[in-house]
N, C-alpha and C positions, 0 to 999 in steps of 0.2 A: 484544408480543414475549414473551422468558420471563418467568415470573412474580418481579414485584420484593419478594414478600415469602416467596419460597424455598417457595410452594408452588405446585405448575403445575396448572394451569389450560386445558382444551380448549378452542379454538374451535367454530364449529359445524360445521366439515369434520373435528373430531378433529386436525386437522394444523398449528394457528398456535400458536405459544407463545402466552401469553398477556400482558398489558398491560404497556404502561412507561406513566411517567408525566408532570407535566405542572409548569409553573411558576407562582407566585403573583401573578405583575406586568402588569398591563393597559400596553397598549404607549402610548396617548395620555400616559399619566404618566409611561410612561419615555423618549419620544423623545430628550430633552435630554441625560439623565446617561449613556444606553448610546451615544448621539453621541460624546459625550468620549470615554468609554472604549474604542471604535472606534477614536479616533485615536490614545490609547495602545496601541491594542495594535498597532498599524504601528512599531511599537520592536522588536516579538520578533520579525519575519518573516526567512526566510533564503532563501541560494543555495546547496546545497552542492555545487557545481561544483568539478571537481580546480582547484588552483594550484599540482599541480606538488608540493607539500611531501610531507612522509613523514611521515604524522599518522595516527598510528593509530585503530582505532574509539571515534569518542567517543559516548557517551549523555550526554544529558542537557543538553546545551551549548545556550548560548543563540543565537538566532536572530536574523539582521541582512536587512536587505531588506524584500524584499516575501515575504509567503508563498505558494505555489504552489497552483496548483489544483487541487482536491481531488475523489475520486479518481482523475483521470486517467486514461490507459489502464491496463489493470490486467487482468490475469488470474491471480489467485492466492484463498490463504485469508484469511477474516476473522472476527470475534467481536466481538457485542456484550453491554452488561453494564450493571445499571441505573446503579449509581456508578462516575461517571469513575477509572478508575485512579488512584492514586498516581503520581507520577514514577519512584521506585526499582523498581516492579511492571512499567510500559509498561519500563524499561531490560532490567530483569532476560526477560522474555520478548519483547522483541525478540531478546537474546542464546540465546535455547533454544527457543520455540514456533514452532510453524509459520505461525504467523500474520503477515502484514504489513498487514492493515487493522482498522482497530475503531470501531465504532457509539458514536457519544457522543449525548446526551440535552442536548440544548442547550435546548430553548425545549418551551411548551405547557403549560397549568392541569392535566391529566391526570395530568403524570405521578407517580410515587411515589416518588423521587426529585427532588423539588423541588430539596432543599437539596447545592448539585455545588459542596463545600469545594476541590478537585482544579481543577474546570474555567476555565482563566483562560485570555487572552490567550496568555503565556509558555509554561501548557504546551500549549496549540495549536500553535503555532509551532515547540518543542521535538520535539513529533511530529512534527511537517511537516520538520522539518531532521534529526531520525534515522532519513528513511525509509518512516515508518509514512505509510499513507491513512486520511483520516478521513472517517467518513459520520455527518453530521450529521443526528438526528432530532430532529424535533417530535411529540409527543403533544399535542394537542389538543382540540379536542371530539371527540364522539365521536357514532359511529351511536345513532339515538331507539333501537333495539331490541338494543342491547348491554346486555347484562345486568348488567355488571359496572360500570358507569358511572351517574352521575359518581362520583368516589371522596370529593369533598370540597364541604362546606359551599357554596363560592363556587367551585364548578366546573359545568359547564353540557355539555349536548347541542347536536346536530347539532339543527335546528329543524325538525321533519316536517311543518311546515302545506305543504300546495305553496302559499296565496296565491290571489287573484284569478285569475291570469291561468296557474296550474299550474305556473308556474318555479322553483317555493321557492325565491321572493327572498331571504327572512330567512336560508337554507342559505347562500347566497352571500354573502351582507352577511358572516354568520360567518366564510365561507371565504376573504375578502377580508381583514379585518380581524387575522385568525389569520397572515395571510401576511404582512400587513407587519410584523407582531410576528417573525414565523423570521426576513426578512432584517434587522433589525435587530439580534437578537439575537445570529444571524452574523457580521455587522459585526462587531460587540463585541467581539468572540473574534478576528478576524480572519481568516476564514475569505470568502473572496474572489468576486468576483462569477465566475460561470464555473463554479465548484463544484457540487456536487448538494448539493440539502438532501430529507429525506425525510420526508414526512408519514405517520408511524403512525397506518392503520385497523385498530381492532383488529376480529378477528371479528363478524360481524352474520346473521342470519338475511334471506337473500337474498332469501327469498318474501313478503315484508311488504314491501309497495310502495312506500309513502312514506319508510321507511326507507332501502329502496335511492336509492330517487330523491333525496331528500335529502342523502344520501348523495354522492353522483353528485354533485349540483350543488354541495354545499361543496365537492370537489376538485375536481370545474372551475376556480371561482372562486378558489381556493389557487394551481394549477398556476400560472393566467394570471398571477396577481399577482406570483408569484417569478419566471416567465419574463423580465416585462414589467424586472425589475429586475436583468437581466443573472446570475440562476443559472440553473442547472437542475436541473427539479423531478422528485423522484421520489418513489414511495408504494408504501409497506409496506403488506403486508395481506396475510391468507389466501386462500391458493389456491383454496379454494371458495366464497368468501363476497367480500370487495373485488375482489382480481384478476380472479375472473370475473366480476366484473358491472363488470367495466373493458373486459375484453374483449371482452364480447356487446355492449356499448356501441361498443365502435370499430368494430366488423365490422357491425352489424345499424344502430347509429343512428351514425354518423360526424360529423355535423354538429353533433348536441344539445349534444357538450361538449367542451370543450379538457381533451387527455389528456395524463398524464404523459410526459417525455421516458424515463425511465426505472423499472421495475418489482423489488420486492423482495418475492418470493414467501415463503412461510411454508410449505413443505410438509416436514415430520420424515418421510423416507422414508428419512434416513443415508444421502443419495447427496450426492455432494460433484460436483455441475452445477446448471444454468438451467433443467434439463426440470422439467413437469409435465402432467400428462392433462388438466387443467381449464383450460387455454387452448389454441386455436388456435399450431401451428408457427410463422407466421411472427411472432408477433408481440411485438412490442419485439425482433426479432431483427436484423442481428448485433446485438451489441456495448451491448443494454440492458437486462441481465438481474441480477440475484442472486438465488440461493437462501440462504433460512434450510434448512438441511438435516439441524439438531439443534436439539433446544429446550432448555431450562437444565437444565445438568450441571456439575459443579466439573472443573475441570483445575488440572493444578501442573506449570509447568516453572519450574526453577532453583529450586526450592520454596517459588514461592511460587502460592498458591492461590486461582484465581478464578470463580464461577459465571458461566457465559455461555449464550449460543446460539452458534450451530456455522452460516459462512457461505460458499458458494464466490461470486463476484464473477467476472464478464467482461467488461468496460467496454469503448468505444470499439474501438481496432485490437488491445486487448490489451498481453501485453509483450511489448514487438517490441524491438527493439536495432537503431540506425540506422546507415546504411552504415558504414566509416572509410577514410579514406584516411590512408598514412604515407608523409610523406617524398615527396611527387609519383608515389605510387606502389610504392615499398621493399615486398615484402612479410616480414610477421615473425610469420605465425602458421604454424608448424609442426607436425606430431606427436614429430616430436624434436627434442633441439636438445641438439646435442653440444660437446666441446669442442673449444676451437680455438686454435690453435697459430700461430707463426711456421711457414710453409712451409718443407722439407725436399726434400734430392733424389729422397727419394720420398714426401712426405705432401703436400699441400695441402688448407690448409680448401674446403670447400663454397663457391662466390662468394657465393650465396644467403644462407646464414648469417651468412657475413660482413658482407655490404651489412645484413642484419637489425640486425646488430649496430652496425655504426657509423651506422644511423640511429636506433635509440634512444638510443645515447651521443651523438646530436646534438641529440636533443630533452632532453637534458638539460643541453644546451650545455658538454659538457667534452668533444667531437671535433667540429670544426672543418675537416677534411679533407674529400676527395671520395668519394662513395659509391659507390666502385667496385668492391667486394666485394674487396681484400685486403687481406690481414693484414700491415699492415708496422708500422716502426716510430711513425708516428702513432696507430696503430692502438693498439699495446701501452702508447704512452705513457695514453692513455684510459682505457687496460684497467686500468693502477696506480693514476690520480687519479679512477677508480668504483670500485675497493676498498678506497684510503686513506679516500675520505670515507665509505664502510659499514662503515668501522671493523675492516676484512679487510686483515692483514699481505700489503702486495703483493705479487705474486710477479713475482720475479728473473726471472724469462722469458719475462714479459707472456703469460703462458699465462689464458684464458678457460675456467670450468668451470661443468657445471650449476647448482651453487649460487648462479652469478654470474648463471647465466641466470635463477633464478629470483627472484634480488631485482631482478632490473632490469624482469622483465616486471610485475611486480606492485608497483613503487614507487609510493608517493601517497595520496592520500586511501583508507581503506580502510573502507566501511561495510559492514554485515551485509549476506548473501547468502542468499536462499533462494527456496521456491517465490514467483514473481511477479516477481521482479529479472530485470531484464536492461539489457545495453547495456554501456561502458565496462569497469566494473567486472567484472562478470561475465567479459568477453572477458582480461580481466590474470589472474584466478583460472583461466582455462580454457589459459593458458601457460604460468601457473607451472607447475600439476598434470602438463602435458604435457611439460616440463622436469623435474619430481619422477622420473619414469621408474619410477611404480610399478605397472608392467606392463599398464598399457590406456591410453589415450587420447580424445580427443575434438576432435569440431570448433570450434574458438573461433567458434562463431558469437554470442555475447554473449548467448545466451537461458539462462536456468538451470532447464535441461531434466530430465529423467529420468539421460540419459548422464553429465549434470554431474554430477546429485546421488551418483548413484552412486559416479564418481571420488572427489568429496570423502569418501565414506566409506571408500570403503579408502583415501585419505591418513591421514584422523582415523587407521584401527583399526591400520595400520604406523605410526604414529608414536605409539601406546598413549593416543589420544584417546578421548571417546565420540561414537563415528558418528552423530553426528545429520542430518546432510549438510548442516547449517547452517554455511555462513561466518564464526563471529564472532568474537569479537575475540582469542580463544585460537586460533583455528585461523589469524589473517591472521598474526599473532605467527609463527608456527611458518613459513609461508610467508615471511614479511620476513627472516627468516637463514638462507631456504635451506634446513632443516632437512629430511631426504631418511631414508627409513628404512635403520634398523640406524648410523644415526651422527645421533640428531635433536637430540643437547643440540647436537653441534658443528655449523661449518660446513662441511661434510663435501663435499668436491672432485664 
């Protein structure tokens, strides 16, 4: 990947970042002691599943459960980087970069990065429970005709004899061996059977046979190994040099080797997709793809500053946001949402609205009544004991206002938003905004789209935020009291 000692390095297509690197611990001497600490680290795993409370964005918090499987569907941005983040850093640019996945260097003798002061159990878990996807790499041995390999004394190559019988046995013995060391060292961490873990190939010169082959047959015997143990296996490597000779493998020899479930391309073309010329359309396609589509570069958001590579990710079905039903049916996603009043001899609320309204005041269980879309006096009494408890001097005339619409749509657990979220969360922020009433709209479809990000920015830039079109914890703040332009300190009707 990019280079771990800040200076970069070609592959042989010109287009791979170059190396990470690799750990000091033969896995027969560690089975025991990474055992144990496997089962400590089922202490930091989490849920962060709403319960309803009004918790604002937390970083950092520790993790209960089990931890989720890692990356999931997903289709957003990601970055990897040789040393594991700091916790205060992963906080700080969840809250500002674009980014919601990032590449950790967990296992392998290769890498240059051995010593990961940062990477424990806790903050694995801590990631997993603020949101972030984690893609877990092993650096390993490496191709006989990589140049840059081995880095160290007691570090070792991919084995090029093919053997008696042309199998490169010893390839596979290594790629067997290499594999039970990732899923153990996964375990360790916590990082769960079901997940992807990735084997970094770094660049190799394709046209040297034994090399490739070799090559070839340690990821075979990698893949199978992690499959066999309940993950799934994906491999890093350049676009012209592992990837394709992954590819011409699947399409020309199908049989010779058991291929990865999933593919992470290496091509710097600064296009932020899965394409590239040097494989075949269909393949790993949908839903098995990432590009590296930058090689190391420093970025700083919230200032703080980090050398990475630059990744786009499209896993599985992607981010999709799952049906909802309210209420046996109630709908409450609007493009406006006005206020509402006791009826008059000539006003009447909307039923629509109304019924919206007393079935989210039901799911908060302070209205009790029937969802019949009027506004009467059960109604109003609701309407004062969800103001009294958001801390809103009730009003005498059980009168309902945007402001009111907009804490109620977006009450509850509130984590960062942005490219790759979607579902619950996203659909409350995509009501509130349409309740804010600051001159455009959107479909609460729970996906956090293009039309999303947009709205969120002209929220931020009338309410004198900086438009990043990131959800976070200053901008859910601003959303939780209603806060609507030209009146954003108060609670403004």
């Amino acid at each position: 990947m990019q280079s771990r000692t800040r200076t970069s390095t070609r592959s042989t297509d010109d287009t791979e970042s170059t190396a990470s690197a690799g750990a000091d611990v033969r896995w027969r001497l560690a089975i025991l002691a990474t055992a144990l600490v496997a089962i400590a680290g089922l202490l930091f795993a989490v849920d962060p599943g709403d319960d309803g409370r009004d918790r604002a964005v937390t970083v950092g918090r520790k993790a209960t459960g089990t931890n989720p499987v890692t990356p999931g569907d997903f289709t957003g941005y990601g970055f990897d980087q040789c040393l594991t983040p700091t916790q205060a850093a992963m906080d700080t640019w969840l809250q500002h970069s674009p980014f919601l996945a990032v590449g950790i260097y967990i296992s392998g003798d290769s890498r240059a990065c051995r010593n990961q002061p940062n990477l424990t159990p806790q903050w694995v878990s801590t990631q997993l429970a603020n949101g972030w996807r984690l893609l877990p790499i092993i650096l390993g041995p490496q191709a006989s005709c990589q140049p840059r390999f081995p880095r160290y004394a007691d570090d070792f190559k991919i084995s090029p004899t093919p053997g008696a019988n042309g199998k490169y046995s010893q390839a596979r013995t290594q790629g067997q061996t290499n594999a039970n060391q990732s899923v153990i060292d996964a375990q360790a961490l916590g990082i769960v059977p079901g997940s992807t873990l990735w084997y970094d190939l770094e660049g190799f010169n394709l046209g040297n046979k034994n090399c490739r082959e070799s090559a070839l047959a340690f990821v075979s015997a990698w893949v199978s190994t992690v499959k066999a143990q309940g993950y799934v296996a994906g491999v890093y490597s350049s676009a012209g040099s592992g990837i394709k000779a992954l590819d011409d493998a699947r399409v020309n020899r199908p049989t010779a080797f058991t291929f990865p479930d999933r593919i992470w391309i290496a091509r710097w073309d600064g296009v932020a997709n899965t394409s590239t010329s040097y494989i075949r359309a269909d393949g790993w396609l949908p839903g098995n793809r990432m590009k590296q589509y930058r090689g190391g570069h420093d970025e700083v958001w919230g200032g703080v500053r980090i050398n990475i590579d630059s990744n786009w990710l499209d896993f599985g079905a992607g981010s999709v946001a799952k049906p909802e039903r309210h209420c046996g049916g109630v709908t409450i996603s609007f493009t406006d949402y006005p206020a509402l009043a006791r009826p008059t001899a000539t006003t009447r609320p909307a039923p629509k609205h109304v019924k919206a309204l007393q079935c989210l005041l039901q799911s908060q269980a302070i209205y009790t009544g029937a969802l019949d879309g009027v506004y009467d006096a059960d109604v109003m009494a609701a309407v004062r004991q969800w103001q009294k408890k958001r801390g809103i001097a009730p009003d005498a005339a059980g009168r309902w206002f945007k402001r009111d619409w907009m804490m109620l749509l977006n009450y509850g657990y509130r984590p960062v938003l942005k490219v790759g979220s979607a579902g619950l969360y996203v659909r409350r922020v995509q009501r509130s905004l349409n309740a804010a009433a600051v001159g455009s709209t959107v479909r609460a479809n729970g996906l956090y789209d293009a039309p999303t990000i947009a709205l969120v920015k002209r929220y931020q830039s009338r309410l004198g935020l900086a438009p990043s079109g990131i959800v976070n914890s200053e901008t859910w703040n601003k959303l939780a009291i209603g806060a609507r332009p030209g009146n954003a300190q108060a609670r403004a009707r």
